[in-house]
C-alpha positions in Angstrom: 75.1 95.7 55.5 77.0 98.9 57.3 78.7 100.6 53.9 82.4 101.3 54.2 84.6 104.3 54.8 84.7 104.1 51.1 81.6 103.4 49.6 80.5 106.5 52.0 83.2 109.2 50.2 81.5 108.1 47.1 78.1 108.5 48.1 79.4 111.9 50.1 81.1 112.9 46.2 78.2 111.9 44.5 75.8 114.8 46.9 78.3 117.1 46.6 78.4 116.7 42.4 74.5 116.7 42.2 74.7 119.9 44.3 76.9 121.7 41.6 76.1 119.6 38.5 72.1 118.4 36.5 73.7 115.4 35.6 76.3 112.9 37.6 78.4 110.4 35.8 81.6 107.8 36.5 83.4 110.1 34.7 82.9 113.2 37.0 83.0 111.1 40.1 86.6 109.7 39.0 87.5 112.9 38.4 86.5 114.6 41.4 87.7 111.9 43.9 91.2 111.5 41.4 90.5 107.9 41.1 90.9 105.7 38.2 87.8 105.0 36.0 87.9 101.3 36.6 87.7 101.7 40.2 85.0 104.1 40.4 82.6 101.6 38.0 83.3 99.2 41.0 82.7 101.1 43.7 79.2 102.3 41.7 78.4 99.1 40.6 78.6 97.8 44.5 76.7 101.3 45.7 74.0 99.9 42.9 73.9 96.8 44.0 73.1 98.1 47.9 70.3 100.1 46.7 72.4 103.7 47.6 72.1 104.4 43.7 70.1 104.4 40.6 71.8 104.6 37.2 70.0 105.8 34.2 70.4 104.0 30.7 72.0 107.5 30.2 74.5 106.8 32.7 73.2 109.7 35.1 74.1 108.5 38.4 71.4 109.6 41.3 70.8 108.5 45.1 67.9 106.7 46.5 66.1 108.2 49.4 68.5 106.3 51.6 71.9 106.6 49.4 70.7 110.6 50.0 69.9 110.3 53.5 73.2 109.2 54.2 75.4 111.2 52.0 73.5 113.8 53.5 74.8 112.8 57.3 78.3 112.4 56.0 78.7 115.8 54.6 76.6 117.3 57.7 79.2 115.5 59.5 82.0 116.7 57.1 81.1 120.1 56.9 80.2 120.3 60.7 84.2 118.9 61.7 85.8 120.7 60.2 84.8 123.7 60.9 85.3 122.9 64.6 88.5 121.8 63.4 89.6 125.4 62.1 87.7 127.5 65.2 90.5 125.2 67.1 93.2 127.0 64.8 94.0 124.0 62.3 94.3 125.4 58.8 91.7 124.8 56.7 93.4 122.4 54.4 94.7 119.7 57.5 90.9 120.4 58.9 89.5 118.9 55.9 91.6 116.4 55.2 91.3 115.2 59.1 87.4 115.8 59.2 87.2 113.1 56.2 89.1 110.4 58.3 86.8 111.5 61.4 83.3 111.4 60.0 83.4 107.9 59.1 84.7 106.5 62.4 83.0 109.0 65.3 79.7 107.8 67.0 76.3 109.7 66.4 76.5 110.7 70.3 79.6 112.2 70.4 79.4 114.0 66.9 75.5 115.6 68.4 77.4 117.0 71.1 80.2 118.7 69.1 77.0 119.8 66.5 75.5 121.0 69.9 78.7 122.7 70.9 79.2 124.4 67.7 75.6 125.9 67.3 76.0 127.1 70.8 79.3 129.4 69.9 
C-alpha cells in the first residue's frame, strides 16, 4: 500500500530526529512536527503496522530497512527542492515550506532531472 503525504512527513521527521537525537520517541516526533500527542500515536501506530517502524518496549521509535529507505528519498527529495527553489531566488523559508508540498506529489523522472540539473550547476 503507497503511504500517504502524511505518513511520509512522519517517516521524513522521524530520519531527521535519529540524525540529531540516540533515542526517538512520540513525544519528540509531536514535538517536532507541532502535532498533538494523540495524533502522532496514530500515525505511528499505522507506520507500525506497515512495517516502516519498529518500537522498542522502551518506546524508542526506529525505521526498518524500508521505513529508512524511504524517509531517506523524501528528504533527498526535500533537501534537493528546495535548494533549487532558493538558487531560483525564493527565500528560504517559502522554499521549504513549498519543497514539503512538492516532494510528495512530483514523479521520480522529473525530480532525476532537476537532481541532474542541480549537480550540473
Amino acid at each position: 500500500m503507497a503511504l500517504k503525504p502524511s505518513g511520509e512527513m512522519y517517516l521524513e521527521t522521524i530520519y531527521v530526529l535519529s540524525q540529531e537525537k540516540p533515542s526517538v520517541r512520540s513525544v519528540d516526533i509531536a514535538e517536532k512536527m507541532n502535532f498533538s500527542k494523540p495524533s502522532v500515536s496514530r500515525a505511528v501506530g499505522l507506520l507500525k503496522n506497515e512495517n516502516y517502524i519498529a518500537i522498542d518496549t522502551d518506546g524508542s521509535i526506529t525505521l526498518t530497512a524500508e521505513g529508512a529507505a524511504l524517509a531517506r528519498k523524501i528528504y533527498d527529495r526535500h533537501t534537493v527542492l528546495s535548494k533549487a527553489l532558493t538558487m531560483l531566488g525564493v527565500d528560504e523559508e517559502t522554499a521549504a515550506e513549498d519543497a514539503c508540498k512538492i516532494e510528495h506529489v512530483i514523479s521520480d523522472k522529473t525530480f532525476e532531472a532537476i537532481k541532474k540539473l542541480m549537480s550540473d550547476k
